[in-house]
C-alpha positions in Angstrom: -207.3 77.3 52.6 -206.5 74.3 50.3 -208.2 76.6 47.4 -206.1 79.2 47.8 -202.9 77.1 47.8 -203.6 75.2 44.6 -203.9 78.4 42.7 -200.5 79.9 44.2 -199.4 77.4 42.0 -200.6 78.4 38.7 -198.9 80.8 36.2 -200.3 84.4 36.4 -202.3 84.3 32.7 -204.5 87.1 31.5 -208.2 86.5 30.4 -207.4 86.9 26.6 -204.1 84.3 26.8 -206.7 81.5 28.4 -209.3 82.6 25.8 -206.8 82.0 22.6 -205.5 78.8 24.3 -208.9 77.3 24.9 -209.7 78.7 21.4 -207.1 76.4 19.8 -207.4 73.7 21.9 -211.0 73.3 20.2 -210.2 74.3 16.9 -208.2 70.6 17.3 -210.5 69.2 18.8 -213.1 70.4 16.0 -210.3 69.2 13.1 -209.4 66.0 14.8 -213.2 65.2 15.0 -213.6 66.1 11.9 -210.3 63.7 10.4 -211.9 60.7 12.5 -215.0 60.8 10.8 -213.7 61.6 7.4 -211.5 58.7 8.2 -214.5 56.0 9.0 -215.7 56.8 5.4 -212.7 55.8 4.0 -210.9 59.2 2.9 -207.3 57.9 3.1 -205.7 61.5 3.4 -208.3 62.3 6.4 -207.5 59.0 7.8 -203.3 60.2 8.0 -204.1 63.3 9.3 -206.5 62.0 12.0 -203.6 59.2 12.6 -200.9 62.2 12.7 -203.3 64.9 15.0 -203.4 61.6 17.8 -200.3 60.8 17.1 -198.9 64.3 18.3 -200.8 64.7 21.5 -204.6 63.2 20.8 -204.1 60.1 22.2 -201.3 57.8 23.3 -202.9 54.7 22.8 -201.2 53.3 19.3 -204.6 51.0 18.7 -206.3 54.1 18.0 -203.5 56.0 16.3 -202.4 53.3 13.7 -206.1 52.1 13.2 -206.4 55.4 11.3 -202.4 54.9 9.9 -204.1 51.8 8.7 -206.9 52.8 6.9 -204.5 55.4 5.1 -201.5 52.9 4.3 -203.8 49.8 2.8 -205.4 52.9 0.1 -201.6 53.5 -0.5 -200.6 56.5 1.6 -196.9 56.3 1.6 -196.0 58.7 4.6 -198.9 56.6 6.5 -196.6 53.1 5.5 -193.7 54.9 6.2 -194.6 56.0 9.8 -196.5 51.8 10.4 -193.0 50.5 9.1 -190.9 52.5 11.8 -193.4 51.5 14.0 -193.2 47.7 13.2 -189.4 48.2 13.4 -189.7 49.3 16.9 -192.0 46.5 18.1 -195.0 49.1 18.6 -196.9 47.6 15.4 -200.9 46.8 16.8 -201.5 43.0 16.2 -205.3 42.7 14.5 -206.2 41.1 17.5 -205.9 44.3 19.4 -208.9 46.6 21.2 -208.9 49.6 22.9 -208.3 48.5 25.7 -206.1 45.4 25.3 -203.0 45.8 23.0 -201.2 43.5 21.3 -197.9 44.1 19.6 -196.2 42.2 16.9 -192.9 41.3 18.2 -191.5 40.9 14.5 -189.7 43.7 13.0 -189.8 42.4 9.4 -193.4 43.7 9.0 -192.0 47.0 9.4 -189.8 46.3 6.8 -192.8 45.2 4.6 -194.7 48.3 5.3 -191.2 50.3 4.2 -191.4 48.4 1.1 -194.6 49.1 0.0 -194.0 52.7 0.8 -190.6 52.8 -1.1 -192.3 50.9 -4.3 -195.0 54.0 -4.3 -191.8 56.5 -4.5 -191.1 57.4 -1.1 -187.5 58.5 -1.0 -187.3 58.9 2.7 -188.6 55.2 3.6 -186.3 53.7 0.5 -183.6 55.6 2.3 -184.8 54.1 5.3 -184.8 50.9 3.4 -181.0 51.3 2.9 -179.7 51.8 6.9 -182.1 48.6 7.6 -180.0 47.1 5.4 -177.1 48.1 6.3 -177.6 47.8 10.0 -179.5 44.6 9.9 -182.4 46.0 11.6 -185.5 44.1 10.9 -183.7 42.2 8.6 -180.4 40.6 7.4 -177.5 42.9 6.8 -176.5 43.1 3.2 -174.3 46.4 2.3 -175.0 45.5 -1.5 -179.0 46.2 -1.5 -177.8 49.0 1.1 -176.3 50.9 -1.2 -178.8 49.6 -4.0 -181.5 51.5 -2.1 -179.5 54.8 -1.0 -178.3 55.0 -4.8 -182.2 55.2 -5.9 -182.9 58.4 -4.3 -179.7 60.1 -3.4 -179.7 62.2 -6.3 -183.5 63.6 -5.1 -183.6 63.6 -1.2 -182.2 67.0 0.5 -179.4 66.8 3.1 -181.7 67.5 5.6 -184.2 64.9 4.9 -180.9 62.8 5.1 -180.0 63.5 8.3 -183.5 63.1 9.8 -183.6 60.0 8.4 -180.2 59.1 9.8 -181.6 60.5 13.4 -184.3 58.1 13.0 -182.3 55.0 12.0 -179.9 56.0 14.8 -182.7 56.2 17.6 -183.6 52.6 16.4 -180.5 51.0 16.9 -180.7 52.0 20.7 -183.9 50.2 21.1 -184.8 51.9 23.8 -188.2 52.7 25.3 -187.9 56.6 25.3 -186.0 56.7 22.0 -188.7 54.7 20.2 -191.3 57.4 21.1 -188.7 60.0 19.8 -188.1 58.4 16.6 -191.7 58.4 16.1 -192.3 61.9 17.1 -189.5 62.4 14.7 -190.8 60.5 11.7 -194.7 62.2 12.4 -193.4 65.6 12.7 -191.2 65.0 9.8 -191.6 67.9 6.4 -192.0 65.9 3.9 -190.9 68.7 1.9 -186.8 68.0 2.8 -187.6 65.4 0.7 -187.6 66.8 -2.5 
């Protein structure tokens, strides 16, 4: 019967490994619920983590993931900047005139490069080293090796070689431009540790 052939199909799991799985499924679903409405009230650090929790597998729709990334980078959420700056820089940055259901994208890099900015200003090391290959690549902006090294001489002496060579991953996957890259470099920048920076 067509039953039985659709579950020839399916791995051989116990009880107890479906249990835990459906177990953590809603604890996310409980936390991201949670995040969104924390987020609506304005609680910038609910609002990132609501952003990152869709952002890694709630939701592909960027409308609804960078409403929240908004809502943390305009109270001054620098990884939230950070991750709507690589965004704008790949062309994936929501216009305002966006919905749900019809999404506009701004087709100018530079307002990535604002949205770096801001978060380099507010002491982001990785997005003022970010900064620097934008400027030394001319992505989303002119090339200029001068404010290049400008911005990698702020923060070399504070970012860890690791959080270097993410960051070099990331301006790497940018310069290929290319569809399934961009979604790495973002799954890149959201899953980044922010503790390589220090």
């Amino acid at each position: 019967s067509a039953q039985k052939h659709c579950f020839s199909y399916c791995p051989k799991i116990s009880l107890q490994e479906m249990f835990w799985e459906v177990r953590i499924m809603l604890n996310n679903y409980i936390k991201l619920e949670y995040y969104i409405n924390e987020s609506l009230k304005g609680n910038s650090d609910a609002a990132y983590m609501a952003a990152k929790l869709l952002a890694t597998g709630g939701t592909s729709n960027d409308y609804v993931i960078q409403k929240h990334f908004n809502i943390a980078a305009n109270q001054g959420n620098e990884k939230a900047q950070r991750i709507l700056g690589i965004y704008g820089l790949c062309n994936r940055l929501v216009t305002e005139d966006s919905a749900y259901d019809n999404i506009m994208y701004n087709p100018d890099k530079h307002d990535g490069i604002v949205w770096l900015k801001e978060a380099a200003c507010s002491g982001d090391v990785i997005s003022t080293y970010l900064l620097g290959g934008c400027y030394q690549h001319g992505l989303g902006i002119n090339k200029d090796s001068e404010k290049a090294d400008l911005y990698f001489n702020q923060i070399i002496s504070v970012i860890s070689p690791e959080a270097i060579l993410e960051t070099m991953l990331i301006i790497e996957f940018l310069l290929l431009d290319t569809k399934k890259l961009v979604d790495k470099c973002i799954s890149v920048l959201v899953n980044f540790d922010d503790s390589m920076a220090a």
